[in-house]
C-alpha positions as a Markdown table, in Angstrom:
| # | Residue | x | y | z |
|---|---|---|---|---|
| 1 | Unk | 165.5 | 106.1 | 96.8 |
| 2 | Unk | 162.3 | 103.3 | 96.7 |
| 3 | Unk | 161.8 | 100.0 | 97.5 |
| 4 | Unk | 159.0 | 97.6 | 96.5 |
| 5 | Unk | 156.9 | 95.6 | 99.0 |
| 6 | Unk | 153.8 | 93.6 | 98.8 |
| 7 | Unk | 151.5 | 94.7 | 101.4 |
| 8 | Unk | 147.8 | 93.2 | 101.5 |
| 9 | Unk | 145.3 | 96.1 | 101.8 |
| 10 | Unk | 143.6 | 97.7 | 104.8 |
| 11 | Unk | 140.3 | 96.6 | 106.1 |
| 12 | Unk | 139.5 | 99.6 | 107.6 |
| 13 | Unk | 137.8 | 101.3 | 104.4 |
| 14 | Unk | 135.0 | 102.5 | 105.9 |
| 15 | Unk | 137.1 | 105.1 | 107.3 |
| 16 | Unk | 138.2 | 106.5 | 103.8 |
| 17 | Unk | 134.3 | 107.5 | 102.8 |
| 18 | Unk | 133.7 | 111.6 | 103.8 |
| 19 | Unk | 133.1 | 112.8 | 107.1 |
| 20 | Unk | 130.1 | 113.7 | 105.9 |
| 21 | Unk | 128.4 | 110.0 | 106.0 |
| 22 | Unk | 129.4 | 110.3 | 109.9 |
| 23 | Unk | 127.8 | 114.0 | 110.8 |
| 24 | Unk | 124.5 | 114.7 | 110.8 |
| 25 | Unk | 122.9 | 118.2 | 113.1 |
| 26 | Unk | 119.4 | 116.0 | 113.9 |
| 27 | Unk | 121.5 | 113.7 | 116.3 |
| 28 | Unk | 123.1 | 114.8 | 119.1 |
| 29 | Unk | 125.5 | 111.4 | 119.1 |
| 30 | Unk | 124.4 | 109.9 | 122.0 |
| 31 | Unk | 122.6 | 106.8 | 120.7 |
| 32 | Unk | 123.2 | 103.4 | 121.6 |
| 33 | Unk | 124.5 | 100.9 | 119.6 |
| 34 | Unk | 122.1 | 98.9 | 117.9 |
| 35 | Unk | 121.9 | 95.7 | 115.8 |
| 36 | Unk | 120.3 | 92.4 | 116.6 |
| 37 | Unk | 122.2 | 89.9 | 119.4 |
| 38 | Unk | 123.5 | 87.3 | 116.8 |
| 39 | Unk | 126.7 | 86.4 | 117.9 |
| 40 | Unk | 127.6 | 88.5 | 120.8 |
| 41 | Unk | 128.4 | 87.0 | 124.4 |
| 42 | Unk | 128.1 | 90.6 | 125.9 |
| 43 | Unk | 124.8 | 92.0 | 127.1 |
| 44 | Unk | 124.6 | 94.4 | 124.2 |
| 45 | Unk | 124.9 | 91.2 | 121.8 |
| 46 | Unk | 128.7 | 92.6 | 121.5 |
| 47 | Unk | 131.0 | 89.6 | 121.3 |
| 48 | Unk | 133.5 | 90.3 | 124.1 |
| 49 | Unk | 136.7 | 88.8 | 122.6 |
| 50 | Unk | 136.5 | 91.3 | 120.1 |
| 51 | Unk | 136.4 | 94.0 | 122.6 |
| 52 | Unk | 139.7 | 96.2 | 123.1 |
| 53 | Unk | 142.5 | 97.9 | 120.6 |
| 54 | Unk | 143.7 | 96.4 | 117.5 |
| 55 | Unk | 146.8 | 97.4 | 115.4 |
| 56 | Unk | 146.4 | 97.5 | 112.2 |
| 57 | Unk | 149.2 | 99.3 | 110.8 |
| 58 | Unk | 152.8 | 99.1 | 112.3 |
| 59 | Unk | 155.2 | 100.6 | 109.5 |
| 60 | Unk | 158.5 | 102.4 | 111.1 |
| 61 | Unk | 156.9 | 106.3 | 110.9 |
| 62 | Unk | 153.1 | 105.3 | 110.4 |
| 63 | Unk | 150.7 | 103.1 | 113.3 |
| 64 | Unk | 147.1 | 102.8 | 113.3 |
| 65 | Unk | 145.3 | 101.6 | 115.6 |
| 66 | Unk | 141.1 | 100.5 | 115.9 |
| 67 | Unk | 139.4 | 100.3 | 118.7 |
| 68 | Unk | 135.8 | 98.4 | 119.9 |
| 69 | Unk | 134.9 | 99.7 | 122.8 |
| 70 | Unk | 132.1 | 97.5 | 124.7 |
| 71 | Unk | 130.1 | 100.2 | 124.5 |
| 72 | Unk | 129.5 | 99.8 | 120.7 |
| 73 | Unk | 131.7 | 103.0 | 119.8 |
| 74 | Unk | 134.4 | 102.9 | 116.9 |
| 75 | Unk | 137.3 | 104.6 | 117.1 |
| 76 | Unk | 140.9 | 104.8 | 114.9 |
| 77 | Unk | 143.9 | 105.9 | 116.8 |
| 78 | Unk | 146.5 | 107.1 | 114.4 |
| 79 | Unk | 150.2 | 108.1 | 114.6 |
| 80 | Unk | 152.7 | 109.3 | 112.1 |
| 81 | Unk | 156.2 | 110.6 | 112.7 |
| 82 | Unk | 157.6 | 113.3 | 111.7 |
| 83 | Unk | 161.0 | 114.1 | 112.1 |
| 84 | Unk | 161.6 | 112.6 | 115.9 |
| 85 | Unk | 158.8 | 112.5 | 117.5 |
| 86 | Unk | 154.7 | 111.4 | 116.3 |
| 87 | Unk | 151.7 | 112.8 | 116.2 |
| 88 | Unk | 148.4 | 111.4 | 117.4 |
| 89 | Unk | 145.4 | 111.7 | 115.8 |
| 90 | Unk | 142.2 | 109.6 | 116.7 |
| 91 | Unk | 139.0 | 109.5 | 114.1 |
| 92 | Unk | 135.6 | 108.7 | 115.8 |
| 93 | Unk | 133.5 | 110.0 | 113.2 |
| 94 | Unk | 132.8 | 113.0 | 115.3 |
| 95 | Unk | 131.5 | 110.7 | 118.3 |
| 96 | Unk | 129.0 | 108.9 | 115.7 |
| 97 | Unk | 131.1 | 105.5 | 114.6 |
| 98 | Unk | 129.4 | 102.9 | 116.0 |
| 99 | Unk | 130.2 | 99.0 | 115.7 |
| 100 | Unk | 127.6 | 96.3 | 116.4 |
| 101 | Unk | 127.0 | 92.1 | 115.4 |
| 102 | Unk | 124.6 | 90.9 | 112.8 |
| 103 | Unk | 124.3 | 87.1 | 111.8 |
| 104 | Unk | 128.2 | 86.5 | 113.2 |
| 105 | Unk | 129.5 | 90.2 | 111.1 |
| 106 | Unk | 131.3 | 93.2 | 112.4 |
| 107 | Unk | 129.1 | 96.6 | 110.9 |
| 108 | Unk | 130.5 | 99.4 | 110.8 |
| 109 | Unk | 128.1 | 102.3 | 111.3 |
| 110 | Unk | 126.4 | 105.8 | 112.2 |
| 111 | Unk | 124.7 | 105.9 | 115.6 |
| 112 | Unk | 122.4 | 108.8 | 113.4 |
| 113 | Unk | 122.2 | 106.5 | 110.5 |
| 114 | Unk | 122.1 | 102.9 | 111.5 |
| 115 | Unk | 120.3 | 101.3 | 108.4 |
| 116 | Unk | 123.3 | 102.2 | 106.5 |
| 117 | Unk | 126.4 | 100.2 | 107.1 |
| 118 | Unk | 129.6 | 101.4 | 105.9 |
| 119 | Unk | 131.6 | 98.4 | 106.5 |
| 120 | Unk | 130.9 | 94.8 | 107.3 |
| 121 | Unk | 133.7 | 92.4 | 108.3 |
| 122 | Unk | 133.7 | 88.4 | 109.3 |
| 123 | Unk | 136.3 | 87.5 | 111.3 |
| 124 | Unk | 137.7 | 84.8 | 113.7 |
| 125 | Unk | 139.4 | 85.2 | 116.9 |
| 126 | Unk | 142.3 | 83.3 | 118.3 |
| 127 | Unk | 143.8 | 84.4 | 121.4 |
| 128 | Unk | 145.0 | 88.0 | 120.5 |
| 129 | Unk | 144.7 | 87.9 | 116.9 |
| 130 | Unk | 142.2 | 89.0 | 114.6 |
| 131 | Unk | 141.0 | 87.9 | 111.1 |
| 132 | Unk | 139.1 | 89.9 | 109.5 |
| 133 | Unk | 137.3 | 89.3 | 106.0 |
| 134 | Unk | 135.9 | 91.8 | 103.7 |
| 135 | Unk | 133.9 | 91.1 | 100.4 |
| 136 | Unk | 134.4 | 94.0 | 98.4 |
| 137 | Unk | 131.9 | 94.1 | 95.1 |
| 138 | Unk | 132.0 | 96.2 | 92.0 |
| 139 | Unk | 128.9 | 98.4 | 91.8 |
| 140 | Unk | 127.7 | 101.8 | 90.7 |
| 141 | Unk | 125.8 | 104.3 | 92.2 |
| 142 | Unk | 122.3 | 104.3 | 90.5 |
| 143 | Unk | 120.1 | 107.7 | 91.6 |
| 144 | Unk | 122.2 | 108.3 | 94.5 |
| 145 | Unk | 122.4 | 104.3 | 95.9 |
| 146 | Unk | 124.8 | 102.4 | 95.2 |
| 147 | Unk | 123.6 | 99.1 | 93.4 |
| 148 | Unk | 126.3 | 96.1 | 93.8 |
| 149 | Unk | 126.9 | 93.2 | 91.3 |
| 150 | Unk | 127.6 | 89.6 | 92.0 |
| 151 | Unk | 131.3 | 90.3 | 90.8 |
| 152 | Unk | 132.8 | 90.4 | 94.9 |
| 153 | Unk | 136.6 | 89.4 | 96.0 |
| 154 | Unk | 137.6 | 88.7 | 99.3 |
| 155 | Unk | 140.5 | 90.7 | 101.2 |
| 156 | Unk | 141.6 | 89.3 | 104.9 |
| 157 | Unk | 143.9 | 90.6 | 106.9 |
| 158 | Unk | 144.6 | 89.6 | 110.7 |
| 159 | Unk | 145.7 | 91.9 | 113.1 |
| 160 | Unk | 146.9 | 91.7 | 116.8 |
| 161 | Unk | 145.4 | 93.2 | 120.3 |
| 162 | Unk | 147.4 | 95.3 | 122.2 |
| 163 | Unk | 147.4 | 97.9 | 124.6 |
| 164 | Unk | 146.9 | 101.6 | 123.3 |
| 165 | Unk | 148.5 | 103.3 | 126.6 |
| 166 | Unk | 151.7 | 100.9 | 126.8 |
| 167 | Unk | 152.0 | 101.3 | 122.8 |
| 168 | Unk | 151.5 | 104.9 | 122.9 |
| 169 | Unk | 154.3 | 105.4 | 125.5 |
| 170 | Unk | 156.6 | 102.9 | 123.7 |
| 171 | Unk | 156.7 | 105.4 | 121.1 |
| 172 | Unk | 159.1 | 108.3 | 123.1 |
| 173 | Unk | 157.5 | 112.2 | 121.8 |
| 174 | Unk | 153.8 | 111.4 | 121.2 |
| 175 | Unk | 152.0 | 115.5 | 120.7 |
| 176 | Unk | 148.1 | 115.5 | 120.3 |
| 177 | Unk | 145.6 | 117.2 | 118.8 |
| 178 | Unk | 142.5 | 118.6 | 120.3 |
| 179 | Unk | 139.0 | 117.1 | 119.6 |
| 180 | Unk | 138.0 | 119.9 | 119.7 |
| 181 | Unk | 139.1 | 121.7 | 116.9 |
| 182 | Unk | 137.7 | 118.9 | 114.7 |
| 183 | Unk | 135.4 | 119.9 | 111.8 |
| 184 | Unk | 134.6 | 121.5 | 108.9 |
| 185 | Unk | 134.6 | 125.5 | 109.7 |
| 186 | Unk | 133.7 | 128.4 | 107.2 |
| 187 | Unk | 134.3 | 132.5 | 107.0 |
| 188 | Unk | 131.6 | 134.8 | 106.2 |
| 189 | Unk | 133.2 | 134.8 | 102.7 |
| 190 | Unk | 133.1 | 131.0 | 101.6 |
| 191 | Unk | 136.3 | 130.5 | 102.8 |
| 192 | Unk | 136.5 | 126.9 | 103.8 |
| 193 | Unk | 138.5 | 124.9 | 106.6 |
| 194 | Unk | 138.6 | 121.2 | 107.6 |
| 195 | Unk | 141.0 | 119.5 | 110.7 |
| 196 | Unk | 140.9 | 116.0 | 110.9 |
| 197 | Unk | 143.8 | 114.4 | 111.0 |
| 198 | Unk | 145.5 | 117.2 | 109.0 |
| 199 | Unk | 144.8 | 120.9 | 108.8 |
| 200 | Unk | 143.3 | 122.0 | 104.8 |
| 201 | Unk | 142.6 | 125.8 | 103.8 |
| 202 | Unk | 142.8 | 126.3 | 100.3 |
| 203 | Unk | 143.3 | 130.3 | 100.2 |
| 204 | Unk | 146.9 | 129.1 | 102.1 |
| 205 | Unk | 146.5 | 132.2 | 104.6 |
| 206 | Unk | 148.4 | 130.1 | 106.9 |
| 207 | Unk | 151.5 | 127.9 | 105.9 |
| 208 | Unk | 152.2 | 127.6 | 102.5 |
| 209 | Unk | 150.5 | 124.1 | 101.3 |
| 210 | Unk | 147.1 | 123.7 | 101.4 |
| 211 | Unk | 147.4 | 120.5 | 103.8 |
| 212 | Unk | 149.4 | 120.2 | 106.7 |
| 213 | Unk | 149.8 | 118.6 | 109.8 |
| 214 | Unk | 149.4 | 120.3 | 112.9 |
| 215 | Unk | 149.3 | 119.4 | 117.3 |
| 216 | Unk | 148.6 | 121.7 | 119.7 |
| 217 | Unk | 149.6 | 122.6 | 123.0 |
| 218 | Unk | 147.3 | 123.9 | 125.4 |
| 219 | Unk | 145.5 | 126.7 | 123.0 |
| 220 | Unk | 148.6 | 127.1 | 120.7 |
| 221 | Unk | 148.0 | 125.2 | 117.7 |
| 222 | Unk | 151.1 | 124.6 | 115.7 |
| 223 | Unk | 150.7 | 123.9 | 111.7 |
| 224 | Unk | 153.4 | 121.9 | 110.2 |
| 225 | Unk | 154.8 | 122.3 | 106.3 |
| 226 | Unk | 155.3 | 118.5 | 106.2 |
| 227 | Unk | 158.0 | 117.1 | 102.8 |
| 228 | Unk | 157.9 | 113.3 | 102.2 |
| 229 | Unk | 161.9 | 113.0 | 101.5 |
| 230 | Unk | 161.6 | 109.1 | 100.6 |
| 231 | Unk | 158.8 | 107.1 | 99.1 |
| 232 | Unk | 158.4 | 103.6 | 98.5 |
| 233 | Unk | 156.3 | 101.8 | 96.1 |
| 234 | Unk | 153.7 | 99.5 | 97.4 |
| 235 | Unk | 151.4 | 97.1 | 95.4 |
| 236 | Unk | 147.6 | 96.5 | 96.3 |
| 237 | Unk | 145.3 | 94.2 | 94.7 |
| 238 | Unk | 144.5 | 96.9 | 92.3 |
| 239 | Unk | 148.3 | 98.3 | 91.3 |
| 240 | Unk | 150.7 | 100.3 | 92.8 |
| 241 | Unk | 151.0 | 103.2 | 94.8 |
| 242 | Unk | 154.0 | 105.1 | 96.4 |
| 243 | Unk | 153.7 | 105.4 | 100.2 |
| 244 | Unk | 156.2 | 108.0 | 102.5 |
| 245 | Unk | 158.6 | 106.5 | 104.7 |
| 246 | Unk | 161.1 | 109.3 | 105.8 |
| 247 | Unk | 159.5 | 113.3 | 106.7 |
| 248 | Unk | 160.4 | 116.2 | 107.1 |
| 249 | Unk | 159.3 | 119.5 | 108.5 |
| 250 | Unk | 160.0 | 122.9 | 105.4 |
| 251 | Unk | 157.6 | 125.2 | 107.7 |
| 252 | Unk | 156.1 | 125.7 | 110.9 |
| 253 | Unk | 153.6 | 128.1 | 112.0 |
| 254 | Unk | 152.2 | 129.2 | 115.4 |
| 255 | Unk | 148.7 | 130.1 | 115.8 |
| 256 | Unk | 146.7 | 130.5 | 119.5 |
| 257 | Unk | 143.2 | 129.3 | 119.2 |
| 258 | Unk | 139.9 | 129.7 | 121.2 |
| 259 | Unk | 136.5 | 127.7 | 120.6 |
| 260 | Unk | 132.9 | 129.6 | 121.8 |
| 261 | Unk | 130.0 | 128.8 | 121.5 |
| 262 | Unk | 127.0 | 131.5 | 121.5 |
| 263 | Unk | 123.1 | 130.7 | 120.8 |
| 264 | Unk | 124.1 | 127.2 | 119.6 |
| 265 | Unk | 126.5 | 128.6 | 117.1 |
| 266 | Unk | 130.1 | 127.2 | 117.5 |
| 267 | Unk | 133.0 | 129.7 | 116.4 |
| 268 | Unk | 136.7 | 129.0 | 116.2 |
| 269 | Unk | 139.1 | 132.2 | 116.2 |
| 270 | Unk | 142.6 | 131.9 | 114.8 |
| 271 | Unk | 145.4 | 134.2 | 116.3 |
| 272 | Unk | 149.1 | 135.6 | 115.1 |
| 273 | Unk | 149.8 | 138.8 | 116.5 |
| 274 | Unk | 152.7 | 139.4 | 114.9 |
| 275 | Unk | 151.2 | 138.0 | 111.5 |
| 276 | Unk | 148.2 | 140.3 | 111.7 |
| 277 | Unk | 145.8 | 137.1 | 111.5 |
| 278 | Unk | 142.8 | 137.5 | 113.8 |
| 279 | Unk | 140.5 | 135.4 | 112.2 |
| 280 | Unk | 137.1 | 134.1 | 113.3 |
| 281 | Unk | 135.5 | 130.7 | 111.6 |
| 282 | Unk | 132.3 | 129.3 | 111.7 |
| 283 | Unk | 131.2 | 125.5 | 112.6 |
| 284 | Unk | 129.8 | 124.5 | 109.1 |
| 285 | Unk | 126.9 | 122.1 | 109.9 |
| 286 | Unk | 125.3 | 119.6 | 107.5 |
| 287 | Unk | 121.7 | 119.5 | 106.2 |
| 288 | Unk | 120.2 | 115.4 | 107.2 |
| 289 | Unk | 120.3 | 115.4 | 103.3 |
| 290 | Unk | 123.8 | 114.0 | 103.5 |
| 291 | Unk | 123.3 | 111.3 | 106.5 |
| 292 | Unk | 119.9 | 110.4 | 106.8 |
| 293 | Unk | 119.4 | 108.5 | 103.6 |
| 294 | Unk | 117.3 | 105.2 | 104.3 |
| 295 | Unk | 119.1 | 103.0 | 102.0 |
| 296 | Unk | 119.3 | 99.5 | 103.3 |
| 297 | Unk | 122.4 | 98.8 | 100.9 |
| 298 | Unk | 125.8 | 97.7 | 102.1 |
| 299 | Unk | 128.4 | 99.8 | 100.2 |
| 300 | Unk | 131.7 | 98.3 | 100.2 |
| 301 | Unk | 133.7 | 100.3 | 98.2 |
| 302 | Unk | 137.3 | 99.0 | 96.8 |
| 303 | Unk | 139.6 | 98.8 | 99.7 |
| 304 | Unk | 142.4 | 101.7 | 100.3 |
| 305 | Unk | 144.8 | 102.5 | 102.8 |
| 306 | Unk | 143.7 | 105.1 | 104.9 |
| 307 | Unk | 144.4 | 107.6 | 107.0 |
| 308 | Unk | 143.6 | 110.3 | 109.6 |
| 309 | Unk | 146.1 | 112.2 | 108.3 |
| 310 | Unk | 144.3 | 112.7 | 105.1 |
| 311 | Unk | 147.0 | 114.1 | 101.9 |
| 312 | Unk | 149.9 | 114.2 | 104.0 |
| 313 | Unk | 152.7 | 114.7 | 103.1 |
| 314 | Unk | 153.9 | 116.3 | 99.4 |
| 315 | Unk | 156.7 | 115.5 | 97.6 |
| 316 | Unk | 159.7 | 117.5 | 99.0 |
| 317 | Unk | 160.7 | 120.3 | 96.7 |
């Protein structure tokens, strides 16, 4: 069964570019936001009607939610449901996504990497809604920067303040996952592992897909087979693309977890007695190669719905 709808396309595209942009090991993530006071009634130059949580996505098993704190962080609090109850997952660019006012604009940036701006919205404010305005121009990447051309189109999109604790509890079974556990992680043998919003291993030595979702429960982490029983087809500016709207769960699987850290070095270890798994993964850590570049340039790549929950969910078999 589908159904065809017109939906306008999200502004939050800054939050489909890799992790990678956000992370870099010479920062600790403690800066403050910067930017110049253009705009902003707050002493930070932060225009205070834009402070607080804004939903941007309210479909019957999918919500998102950004938030701008006053203190110039970013965050996108995300929920999807599966089966009767939802699971939260909030992206922050591991602690780095920072949001500040130039010339009347909403930047989107890295607190490590401020010169690089990864989104850039206008916007207007009327009581508790939001427009926001992206110009989104085609462009190629020329020696690793990417080079826009004066071919641009404008997307807006308003959106509506609420507030994240009464919403959250509106929603009945809310499970969370652990900060924590968020990362990209390796084995001594290249084996690779990322949690975000969903749980990828390509060797499938958990669950049988390579993506999944997962939650955990104090430190029992629970990995979730998830099926996408019902699509529908929905058309963006640049065509059509089938979205999920009805999951299912074919496989869960139980692991217990435990994070160290020794010398600086940051280790998770996977459990299942029963399984024989006892497995031990290393924090993978990025060289300033792939966030410190000095480009001034704005990149504002095509707009695309996004997600936490990365390629969830698969077709149901």
């Amino acid at each position: 069964m589908s159904a065809s709808v017109r939906r306008i396309a999200g502004l939050v595209a800054a939050l489909a570019l890799s992790a990678v942009v956000w992370v870099g090991c010479g920062d600790d993530g403690n800066g403050n936001p910067g930017g110049s006071n253009n705009g902003g009634s707050g002493g930070n130059g932060l225009d205070a009607s834009l402070v607080g949580d804004w939903l941007v996505n309210d479909r019957d098993n999918y919500k998102s939610v950004f938030s701008l704190k006053s203190t110039g962080h970013f965050e996108e609090v995300s929920f999807m449901k599966v089966t009767n109850f939802w699971i939260n997952a909030t992206w922050d660019g591991n602690g780095r996504a920072r949001w500040r006012m130039e010339n009347g604009k909403i930047l989107l940036y890295a607190v490590n990497n401020p010169d690089v701006v990864q989104q850039m919205w206008s916007y207007s404010v009327t009581g508790n809604r939001l427009t926001l305005t992206v110009a989104n121009c085609d462009g190629e990447y020329i020696d690793g920067e990417w080079i826009e051309t004066d071919v641009c189109e404008e997307y807006s999109e308003t959106v509506s303040k609420i507030n994240l604790a009464s919403f959250r509890n509106s929603l009945g079974t809310v499970r969370t996952q652990d900060p924590a556990l968020r990362g990209d992680w390796r084995m001594a043998g290249g084996e690779e592992l990322e949690l975000y919003g969903s749980f990828y291993e390509s060797t499938r030595r958990y669950i049988s897909y390579d993506y999944s979702a997962y939650y955990t429960n104090g430190n029992h982490l629970f990995l979730l087979d998830v099926n996408c029983d019902e699509y529908v087809t929905v058309e963006y500016e640049w065509g059509e693309e089938k979205e999920c709207v009805s999951y299912s769960i074919a496989e869960t699987v139980e692991l217990t977890y435990a994070i160290t850290t020794v010398d600086g070095i940051k280790t998770l270890t996977l459990t299942n007695p029963s399984r024989g798994i006892n497995d031990v993964w290393i924090e993978r850590r990025y060289d300033d190669y792939y966030s410190q570049s000095k480009s001034k340039s704005i990149h504002s790549p095509k707009p695309r719905p996004t997600s936490p929950f990365g390629a969830l969910p698969r077709a149901a078999r």
